[in-house]
One Martini backbone bead per residue (centre of mass of N, CA, C, O) as a GRO file, in nm:
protein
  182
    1UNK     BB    1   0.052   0.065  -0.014
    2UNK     BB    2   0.269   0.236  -0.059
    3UNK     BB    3   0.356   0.207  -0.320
    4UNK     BB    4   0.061   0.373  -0.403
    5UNK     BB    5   0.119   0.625  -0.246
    6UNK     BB    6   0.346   0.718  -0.418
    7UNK     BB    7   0.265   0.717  -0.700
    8UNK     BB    8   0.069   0.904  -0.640
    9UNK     BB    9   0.223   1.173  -0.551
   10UNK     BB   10   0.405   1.160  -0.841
   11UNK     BB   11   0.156   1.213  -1.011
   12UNK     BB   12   0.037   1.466  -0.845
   13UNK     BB   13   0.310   1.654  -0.887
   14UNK     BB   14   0.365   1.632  -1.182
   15UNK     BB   15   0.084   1.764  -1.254
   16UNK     BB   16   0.124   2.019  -1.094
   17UNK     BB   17   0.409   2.111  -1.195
   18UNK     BB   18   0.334   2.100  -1.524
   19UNK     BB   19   0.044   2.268  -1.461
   20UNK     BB   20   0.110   2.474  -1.270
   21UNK     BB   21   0.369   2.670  -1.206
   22UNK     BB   22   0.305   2.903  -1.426
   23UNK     BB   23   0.087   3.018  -1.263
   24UNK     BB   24   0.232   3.063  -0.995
   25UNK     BB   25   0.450   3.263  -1.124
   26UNK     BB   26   0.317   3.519  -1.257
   27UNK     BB   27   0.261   3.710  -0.954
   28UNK     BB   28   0.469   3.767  -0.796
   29UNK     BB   29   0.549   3.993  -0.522
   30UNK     BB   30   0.823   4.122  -0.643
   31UNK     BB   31   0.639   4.253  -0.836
   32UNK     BB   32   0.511   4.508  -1.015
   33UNK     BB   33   0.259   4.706  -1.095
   34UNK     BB   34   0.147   4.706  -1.389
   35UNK     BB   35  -0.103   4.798  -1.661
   36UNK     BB   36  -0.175   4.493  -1.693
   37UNK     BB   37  -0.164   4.477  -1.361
   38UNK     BB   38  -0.318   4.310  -1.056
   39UNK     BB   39  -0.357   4.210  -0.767
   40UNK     BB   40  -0.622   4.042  -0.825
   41UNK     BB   41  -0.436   3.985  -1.118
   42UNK     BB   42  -0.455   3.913  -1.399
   43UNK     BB   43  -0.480   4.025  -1.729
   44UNK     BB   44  -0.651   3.987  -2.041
   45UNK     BB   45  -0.356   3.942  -2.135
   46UNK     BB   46  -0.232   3.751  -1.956
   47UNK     BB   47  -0.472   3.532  -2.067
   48UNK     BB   48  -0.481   3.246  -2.261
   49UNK     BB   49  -0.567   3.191  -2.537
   50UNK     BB   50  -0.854   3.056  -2.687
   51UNK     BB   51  -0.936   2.731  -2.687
   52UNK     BB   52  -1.057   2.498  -2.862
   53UNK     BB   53  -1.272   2.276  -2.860
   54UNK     BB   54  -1.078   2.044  -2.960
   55UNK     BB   55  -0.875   2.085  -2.732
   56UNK     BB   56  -1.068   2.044  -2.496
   57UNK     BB   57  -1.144   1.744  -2.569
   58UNK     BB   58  -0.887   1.634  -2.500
   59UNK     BB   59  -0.790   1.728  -2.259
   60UNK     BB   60  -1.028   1.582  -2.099
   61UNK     BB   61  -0.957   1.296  -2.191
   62UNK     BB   62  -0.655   1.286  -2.109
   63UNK     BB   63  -0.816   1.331  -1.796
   64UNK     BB   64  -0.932   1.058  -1.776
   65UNK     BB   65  -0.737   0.840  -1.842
   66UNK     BB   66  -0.505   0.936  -1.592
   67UNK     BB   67  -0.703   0.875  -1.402
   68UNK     BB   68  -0.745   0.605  -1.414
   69UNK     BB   69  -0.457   0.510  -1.384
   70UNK     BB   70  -0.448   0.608  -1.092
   71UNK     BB   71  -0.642   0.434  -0.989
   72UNK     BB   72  -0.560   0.191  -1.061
   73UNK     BB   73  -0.262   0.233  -0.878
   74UNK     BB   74  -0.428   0.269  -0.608
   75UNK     BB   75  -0.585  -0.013  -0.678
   76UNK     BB   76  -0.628  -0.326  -0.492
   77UNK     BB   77  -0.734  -0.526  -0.702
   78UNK     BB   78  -0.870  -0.788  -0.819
   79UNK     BB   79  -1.002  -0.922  -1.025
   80UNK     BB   80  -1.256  -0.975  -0.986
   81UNK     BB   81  -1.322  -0.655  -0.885
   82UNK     BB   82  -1.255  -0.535  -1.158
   83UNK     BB   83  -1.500  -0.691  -1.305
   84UNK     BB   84  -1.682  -0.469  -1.100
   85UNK     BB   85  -1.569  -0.178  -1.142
   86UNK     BB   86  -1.495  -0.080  -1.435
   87UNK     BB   87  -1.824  -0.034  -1.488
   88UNK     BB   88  -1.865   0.189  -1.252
   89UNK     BB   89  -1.621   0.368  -1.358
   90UNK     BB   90  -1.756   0.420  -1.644
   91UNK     BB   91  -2.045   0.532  -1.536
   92UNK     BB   92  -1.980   0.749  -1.367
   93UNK     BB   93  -1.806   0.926  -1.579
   94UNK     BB   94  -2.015   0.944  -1.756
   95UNK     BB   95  -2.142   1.121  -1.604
   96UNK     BB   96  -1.950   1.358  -1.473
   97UNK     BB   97  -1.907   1.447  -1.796
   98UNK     BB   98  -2.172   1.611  -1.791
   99UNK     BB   99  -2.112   1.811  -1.582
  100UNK     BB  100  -1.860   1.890  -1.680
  101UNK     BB  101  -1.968   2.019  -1.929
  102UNK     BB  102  -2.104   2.246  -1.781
  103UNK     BB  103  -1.836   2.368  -1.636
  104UNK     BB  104  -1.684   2.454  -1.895
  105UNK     BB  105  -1.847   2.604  -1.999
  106UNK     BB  106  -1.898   2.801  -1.755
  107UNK     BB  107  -1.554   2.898  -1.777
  108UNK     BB  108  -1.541   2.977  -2.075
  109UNK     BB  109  -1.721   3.250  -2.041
  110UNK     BB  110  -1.601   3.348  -1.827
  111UNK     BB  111  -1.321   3.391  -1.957
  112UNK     BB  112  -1.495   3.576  -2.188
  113UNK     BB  113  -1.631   3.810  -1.941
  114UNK     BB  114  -1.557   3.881  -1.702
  115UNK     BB  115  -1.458   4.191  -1.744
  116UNK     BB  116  -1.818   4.277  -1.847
  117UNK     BB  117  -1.960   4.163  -1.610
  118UNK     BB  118  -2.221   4.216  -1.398
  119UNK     BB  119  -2.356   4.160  -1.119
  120UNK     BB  120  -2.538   3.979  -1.213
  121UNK     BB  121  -2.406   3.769  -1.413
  122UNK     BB  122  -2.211   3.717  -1.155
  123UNK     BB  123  -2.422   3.550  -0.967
  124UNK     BB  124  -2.521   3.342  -1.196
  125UNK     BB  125  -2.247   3.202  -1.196
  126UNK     BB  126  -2.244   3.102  -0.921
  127UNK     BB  127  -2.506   2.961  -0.903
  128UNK     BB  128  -2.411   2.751  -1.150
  129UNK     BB  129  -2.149   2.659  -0.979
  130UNK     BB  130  -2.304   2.553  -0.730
  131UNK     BB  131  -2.471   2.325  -0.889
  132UNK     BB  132  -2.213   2.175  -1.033
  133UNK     BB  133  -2.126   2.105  -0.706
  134UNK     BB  134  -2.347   1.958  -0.616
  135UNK     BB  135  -2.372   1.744  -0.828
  136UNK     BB  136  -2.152   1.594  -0.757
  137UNK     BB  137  -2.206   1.510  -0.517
  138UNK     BB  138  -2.471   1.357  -0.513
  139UNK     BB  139  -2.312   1.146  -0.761
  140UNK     BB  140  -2.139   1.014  -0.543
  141UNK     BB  141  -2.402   0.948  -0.321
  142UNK     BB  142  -2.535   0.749  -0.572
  143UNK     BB  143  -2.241   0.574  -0.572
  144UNK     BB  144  -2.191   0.474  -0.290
  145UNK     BB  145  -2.339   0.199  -0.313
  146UNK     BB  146  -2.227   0.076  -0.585
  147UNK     BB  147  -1.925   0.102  -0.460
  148UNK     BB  148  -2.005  -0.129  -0.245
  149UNK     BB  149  -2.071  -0.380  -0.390
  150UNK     BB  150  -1.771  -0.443  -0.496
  151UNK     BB  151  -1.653  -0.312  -0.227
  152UNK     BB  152  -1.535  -0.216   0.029
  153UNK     BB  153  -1.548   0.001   0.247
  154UNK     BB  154  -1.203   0.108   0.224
  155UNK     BB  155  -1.228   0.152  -0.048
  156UNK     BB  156  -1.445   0.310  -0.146
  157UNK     BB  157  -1.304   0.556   0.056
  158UNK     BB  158  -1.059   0.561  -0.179
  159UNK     BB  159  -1.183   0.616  -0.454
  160UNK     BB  160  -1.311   0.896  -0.325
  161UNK     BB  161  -1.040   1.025  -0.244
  162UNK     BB  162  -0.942   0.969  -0.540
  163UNK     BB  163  -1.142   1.191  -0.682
  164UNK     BB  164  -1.111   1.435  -0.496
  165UNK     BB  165  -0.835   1.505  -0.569
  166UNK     BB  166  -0.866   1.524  -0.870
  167UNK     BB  167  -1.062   1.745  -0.852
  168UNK     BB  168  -0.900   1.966  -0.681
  169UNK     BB  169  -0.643   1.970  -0.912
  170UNK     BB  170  -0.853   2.122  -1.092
  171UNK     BB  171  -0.944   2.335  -0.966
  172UNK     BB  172  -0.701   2.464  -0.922
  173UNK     BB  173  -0.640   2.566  -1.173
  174UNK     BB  174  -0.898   2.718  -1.210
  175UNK     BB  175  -0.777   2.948  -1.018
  176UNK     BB  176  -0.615   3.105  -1.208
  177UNK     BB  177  -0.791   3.256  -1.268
  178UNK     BB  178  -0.959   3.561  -1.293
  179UNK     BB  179  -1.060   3.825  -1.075
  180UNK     BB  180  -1.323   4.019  -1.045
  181UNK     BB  181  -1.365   4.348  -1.042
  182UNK     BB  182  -1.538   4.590  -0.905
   0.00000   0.00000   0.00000
């Protein structure tokens, strides 16, 4: 067991580092501010241009792929648990991605307003954020009794905890975004 928590915490780390480290360090504090920056975030300068919708699908499945790599890592199943988990992790993931997809839509809109939204537009903005989060939330509580059918106590509440994990992970990114000026 140690052996796959360290695998997680190694493959947890390099993507962070490799996906998160530019954003961390993009307005270090002994940066001064510049006309194009503020204290409360980088400026629609300096945020990256809009990314085609295919090459976010593309994204996105890529780290669908890398999710299960790391549950499969992570989780040691016997064959026969493995023949009755991924089929309902692979259930699980197809609902997931559905609201994944409103959550998606819900940022790029973000991204592409922030600076121009309304105070209405701005709560309306969270108000869907917060359903989008509803939703997830709802979703594993549907699934813990399915994937309690196939795994034990203790297993069921290992792959709920690295899939919180993965999801803050991803979180964590979107927090790059800028935050609205008042």
């Amino acid at each position: 067991m140690k052996k796959n928590s360290a695998l997680f915490v190694a493959i947890v780390g390099t993507t962070l580092v490799a996906g998160g480290a530019r954003a961390v360090v993009r307005n270090p504090p002994s940066q001064s501010v510049g006309p194009n920056t503020s204290p409360a975030g980088p400026s629609k300068n300096d945020v990256p241009e809009t990314t085609s919708n295919a090459d976010i699908q593309m994204l996105r499945k890529d780290l669908r792929s890398q999710k299960k790599q790391i549950v499969a890592a992570n989780m040691d199943l016997t064959d026969a648990q493995a023949e009755k988990f991924w089929p309902v992790y692979d259930q699980y993931t197809a609902d997931l991605v559905k609201i994944n997809d409103a959550k998606a839509a819900l940022v790029q809109e973000y991204a592409q307003s922030y600076d121009t939204m309304t105070g209405d537009q701005a709560e309306n903005y969270l108000r869907k954020r917060a359903a989008v989060e509803e939703s997830i939330m709802q979703l594993r509580l549907k699934y813990l009794p399915i994937f309690r059918r196939v795994l034990s106590g203790r297993e069921t509440a290992l792959f709920f905890q690295i899939d919180w994990r993965l999801g803050l992970m991803i979180d964590l990114q979107l927090a790059q975004m800028p935050l609205i000026n008042p």
